[in-house]
NUTOR-154330 format. One line per 2 residues: number of its first residue (from 1); their letters; for each residue x, y, z of C-alpha. Coordinates in pm, 1 decimal, decimal comma. Layout:
! NUTOR-154330
NUM = a = X Y Z ~ ...
***
This chain:
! NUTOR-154330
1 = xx = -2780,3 -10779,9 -1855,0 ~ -3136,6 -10647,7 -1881,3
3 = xx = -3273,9 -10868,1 -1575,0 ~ -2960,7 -10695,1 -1390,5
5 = xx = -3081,3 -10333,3 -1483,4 ~ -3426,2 -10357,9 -1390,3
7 = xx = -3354,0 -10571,2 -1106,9 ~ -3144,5 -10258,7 -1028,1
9 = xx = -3396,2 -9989,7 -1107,1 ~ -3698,0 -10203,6 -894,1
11 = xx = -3435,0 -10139,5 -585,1 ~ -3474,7 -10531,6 -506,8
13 = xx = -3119,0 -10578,3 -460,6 ~ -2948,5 -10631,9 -74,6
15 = xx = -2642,1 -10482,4 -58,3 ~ -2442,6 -10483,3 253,2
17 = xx = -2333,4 -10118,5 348,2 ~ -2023,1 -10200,8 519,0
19 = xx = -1848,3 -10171,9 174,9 ~ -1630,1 -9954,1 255,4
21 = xx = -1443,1 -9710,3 -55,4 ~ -1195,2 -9606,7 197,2
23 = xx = -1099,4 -9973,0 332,4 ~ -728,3 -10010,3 235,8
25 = xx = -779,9 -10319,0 44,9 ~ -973,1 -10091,5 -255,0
27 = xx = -761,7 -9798,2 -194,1 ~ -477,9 -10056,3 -318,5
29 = xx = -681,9 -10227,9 -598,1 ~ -747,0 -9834,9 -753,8
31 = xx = -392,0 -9758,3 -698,2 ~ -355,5 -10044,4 -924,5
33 = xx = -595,0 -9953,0 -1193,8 ~ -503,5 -9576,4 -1175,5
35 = xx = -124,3 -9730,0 -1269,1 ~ -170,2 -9980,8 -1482,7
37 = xx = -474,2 -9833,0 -1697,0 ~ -330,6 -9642,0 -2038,7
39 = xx = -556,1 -9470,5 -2287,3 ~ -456,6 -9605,1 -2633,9
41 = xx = -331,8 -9381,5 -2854,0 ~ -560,2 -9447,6 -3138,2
43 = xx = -892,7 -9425,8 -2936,2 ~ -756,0 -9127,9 -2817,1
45 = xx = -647,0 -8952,0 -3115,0 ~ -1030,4 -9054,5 -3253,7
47 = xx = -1135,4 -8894,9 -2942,1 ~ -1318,5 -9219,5 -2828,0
49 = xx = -1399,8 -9142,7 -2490,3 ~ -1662,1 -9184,9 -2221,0
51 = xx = -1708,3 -9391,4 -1913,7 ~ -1722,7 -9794,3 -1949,3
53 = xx = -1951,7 -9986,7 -1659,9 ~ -1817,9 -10348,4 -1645,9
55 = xx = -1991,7 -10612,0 -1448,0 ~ -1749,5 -10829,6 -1221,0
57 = xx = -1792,6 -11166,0 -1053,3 ~ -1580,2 -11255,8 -768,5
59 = xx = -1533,5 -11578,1 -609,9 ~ -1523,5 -11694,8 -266,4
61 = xx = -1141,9 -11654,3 -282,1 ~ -1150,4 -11310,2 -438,1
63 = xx = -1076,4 -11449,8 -776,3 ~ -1256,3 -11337,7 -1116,8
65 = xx = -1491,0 -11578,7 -1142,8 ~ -1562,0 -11580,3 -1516,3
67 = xx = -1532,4 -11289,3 -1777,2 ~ -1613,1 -10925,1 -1689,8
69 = xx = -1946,0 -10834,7 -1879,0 ~ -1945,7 -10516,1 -2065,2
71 = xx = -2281,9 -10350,8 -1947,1 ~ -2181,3 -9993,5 -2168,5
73 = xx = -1960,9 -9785,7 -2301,3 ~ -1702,0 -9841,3 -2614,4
75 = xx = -1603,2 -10218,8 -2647,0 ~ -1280,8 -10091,0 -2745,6
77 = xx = -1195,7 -9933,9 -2442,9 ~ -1352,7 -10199,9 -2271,0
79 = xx = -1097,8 -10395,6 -2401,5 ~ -758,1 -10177,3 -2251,1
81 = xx = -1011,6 -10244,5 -1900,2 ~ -978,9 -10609,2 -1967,8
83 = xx = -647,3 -10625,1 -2029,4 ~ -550,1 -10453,5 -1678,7
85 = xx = -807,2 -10699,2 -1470,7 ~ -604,5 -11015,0 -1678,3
87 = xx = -289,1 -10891,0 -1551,1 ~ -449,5 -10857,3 -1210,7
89 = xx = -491,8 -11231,5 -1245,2 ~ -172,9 -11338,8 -1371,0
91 = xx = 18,5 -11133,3 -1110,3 ~ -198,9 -11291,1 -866,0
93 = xx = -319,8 -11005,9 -661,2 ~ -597,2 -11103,0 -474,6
95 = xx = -498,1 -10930,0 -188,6 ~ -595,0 -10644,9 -335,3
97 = xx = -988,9 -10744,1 -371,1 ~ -1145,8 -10592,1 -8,0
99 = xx = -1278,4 -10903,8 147,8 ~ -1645,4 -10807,4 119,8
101 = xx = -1626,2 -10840,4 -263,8 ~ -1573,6 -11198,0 -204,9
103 = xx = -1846,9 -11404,3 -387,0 ~ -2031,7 -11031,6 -496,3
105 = xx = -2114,0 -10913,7 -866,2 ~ -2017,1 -10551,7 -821,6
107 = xx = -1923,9 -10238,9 -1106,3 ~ -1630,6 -10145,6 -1202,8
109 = xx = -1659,3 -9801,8 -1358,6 ~ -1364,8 -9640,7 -1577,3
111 = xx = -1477,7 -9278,0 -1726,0 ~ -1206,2 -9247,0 -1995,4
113 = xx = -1186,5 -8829,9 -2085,4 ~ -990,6 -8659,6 -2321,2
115 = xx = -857,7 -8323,9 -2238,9 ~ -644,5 -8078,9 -2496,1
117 = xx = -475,0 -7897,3 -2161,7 ~ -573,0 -7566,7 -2333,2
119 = xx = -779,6 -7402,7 -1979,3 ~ -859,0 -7066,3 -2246,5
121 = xx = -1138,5 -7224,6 -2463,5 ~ -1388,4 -6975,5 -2464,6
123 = xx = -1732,3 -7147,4 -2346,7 ~ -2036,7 -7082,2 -2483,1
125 = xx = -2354,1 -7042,5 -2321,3 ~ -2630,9 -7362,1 -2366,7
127 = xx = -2987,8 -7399,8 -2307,7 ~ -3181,9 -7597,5 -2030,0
129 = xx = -3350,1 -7803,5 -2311,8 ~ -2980,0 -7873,5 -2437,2
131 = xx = -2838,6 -7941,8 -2139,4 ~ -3140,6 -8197,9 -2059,1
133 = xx = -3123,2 -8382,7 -2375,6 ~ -2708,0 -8360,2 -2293,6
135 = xx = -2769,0 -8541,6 -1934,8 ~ -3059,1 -8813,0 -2117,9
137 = xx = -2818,3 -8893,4 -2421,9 ~ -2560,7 -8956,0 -2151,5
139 = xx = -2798,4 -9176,8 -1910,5 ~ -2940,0 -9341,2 -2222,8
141 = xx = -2584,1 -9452,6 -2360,0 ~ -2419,6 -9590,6 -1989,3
143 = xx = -2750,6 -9674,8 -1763,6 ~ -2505,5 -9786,8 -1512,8
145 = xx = -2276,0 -9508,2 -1416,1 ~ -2378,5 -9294,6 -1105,6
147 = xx = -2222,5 -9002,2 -1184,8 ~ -2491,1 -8937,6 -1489,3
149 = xx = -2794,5 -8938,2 -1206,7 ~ -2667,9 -8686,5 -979,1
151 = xx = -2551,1 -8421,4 -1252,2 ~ -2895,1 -8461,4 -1382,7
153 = xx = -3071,7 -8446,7 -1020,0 ~ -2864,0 -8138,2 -974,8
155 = xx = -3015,5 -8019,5 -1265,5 ~ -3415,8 -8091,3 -1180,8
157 = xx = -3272,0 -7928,1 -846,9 ~ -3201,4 -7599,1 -1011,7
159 = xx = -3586,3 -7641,4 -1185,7 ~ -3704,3 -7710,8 -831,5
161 = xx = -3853,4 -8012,3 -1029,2 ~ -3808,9 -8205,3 -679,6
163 = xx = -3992,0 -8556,7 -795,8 ~ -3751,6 -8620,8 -1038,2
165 = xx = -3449,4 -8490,3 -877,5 ~ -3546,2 -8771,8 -587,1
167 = xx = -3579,8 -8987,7 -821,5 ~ -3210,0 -8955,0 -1005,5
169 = xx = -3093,7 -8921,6 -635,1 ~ -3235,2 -9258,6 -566,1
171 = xx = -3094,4 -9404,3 -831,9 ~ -2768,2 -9256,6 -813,3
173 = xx = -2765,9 -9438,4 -411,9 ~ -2842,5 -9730,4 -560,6
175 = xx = -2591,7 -9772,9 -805,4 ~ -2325,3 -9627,9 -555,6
177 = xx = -2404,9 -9955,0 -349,0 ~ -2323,9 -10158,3 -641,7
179 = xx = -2010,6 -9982,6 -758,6 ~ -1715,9 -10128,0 -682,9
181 = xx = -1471,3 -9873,1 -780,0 ~ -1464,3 -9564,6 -1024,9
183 = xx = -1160,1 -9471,6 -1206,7 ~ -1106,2 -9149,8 -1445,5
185 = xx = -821,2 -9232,2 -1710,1 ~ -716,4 -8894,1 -1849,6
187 = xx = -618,7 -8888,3 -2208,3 ~ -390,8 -8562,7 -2353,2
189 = xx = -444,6 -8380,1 -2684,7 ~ -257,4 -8101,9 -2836,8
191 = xx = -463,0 -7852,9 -2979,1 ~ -538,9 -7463,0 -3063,0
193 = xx = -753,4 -7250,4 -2858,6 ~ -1111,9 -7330,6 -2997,5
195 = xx = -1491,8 -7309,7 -2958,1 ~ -1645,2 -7532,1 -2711,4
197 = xx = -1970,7 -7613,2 -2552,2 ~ -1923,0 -7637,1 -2183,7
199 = xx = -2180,5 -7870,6 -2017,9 ~ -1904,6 -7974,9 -1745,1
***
């Protein structure tokens, strides 16, 4: 898993840029994660939450070729992930793997967020140094998921800090090229109107 990451982060890996999001083939394998994906009930009522990177080897045939490897996030819901990609298996639905996956290790991203459907929470101000340490803790807990390197090179972007904001861009690119797919399963709380620090 290391080797993979810095691998990654040296920008030594060829990837072929006709891997297309919008080919039909992955617009069917999402619609099959986005339906088949549940937040459990207990992870959610523990408000376990956050996006899961999983690392995915497919055969020549378009087949899982051995287990997925959890790069980061919470094993648990790593777990409800797994479960989905074994029923992929068992219902045989290879068609649904784009062709140029075949014999590729790609990402499969799943950001798992937890939402009480209240829109009134009153949001308080933060501070850049907050929000900073906010965007590190997040790259420093899931190295792997794009999204983390662009809200941060937004960030050095408002700081016209323009070296580093490059630098997130870059590796935001990068990681784009090895993404597979990214799917957001929404989990629903009830809850009062309450205090909350809005960094989103």
């Amino acid at each position: 898993m290391k080797n993979y990451l810095l691998s990654l982060l040296s920008f030594s890996i060829l990837i072929s840029t006709s891997w297309a999001q919008g080919t039909k083939a992955t617009e069917n394998f999402n619609s099959f994660l986005r339906k088949n994906l549940k937040y459990p009930s207990e992870l959610r009522t523990n408000e376990i939450k956050g996006p899961v990177s999983m690392l995915i080897e497919f055969d020549q045939e378009g087949k899982i070729n051995s287990a997925p490897e959890v790069l980061a996030g919470n094993e648990n819901l790593a777990e409800e992930i797994i479960r989905v990609l074994h029923q992929l298996e068992s219902e045989n639905k290879t068609e649904l793997v784009a062709e140029d996956y075949f014999g590729q290790e790609l990402i499969l991203n799943v950001n798992f967020k937890i939402t009480s459907g209240n829109s009134q929470q009153i949001k308080l101000p933060i501070s850049e140094e907050k929000i900073w340490k906010d965007l590190n803790q997040k790259i420093s807990q899931n190295p792997y998921f794009p999204a983390h390197y662009l809200e941060r090179a937004r960030f050095y972007e408002e700081l016209e800090k323009t070296t580093l904001a490059e630098l997130d861009r870059a590796f935001y690119q990068k990681l784009k090229e090895t993404e597979m797919t990214d799917i957001v399963v929404v989990g629903y709380q009830t809850s009062h109107k309450k205090l909350s620090r809005a960094s989103e």
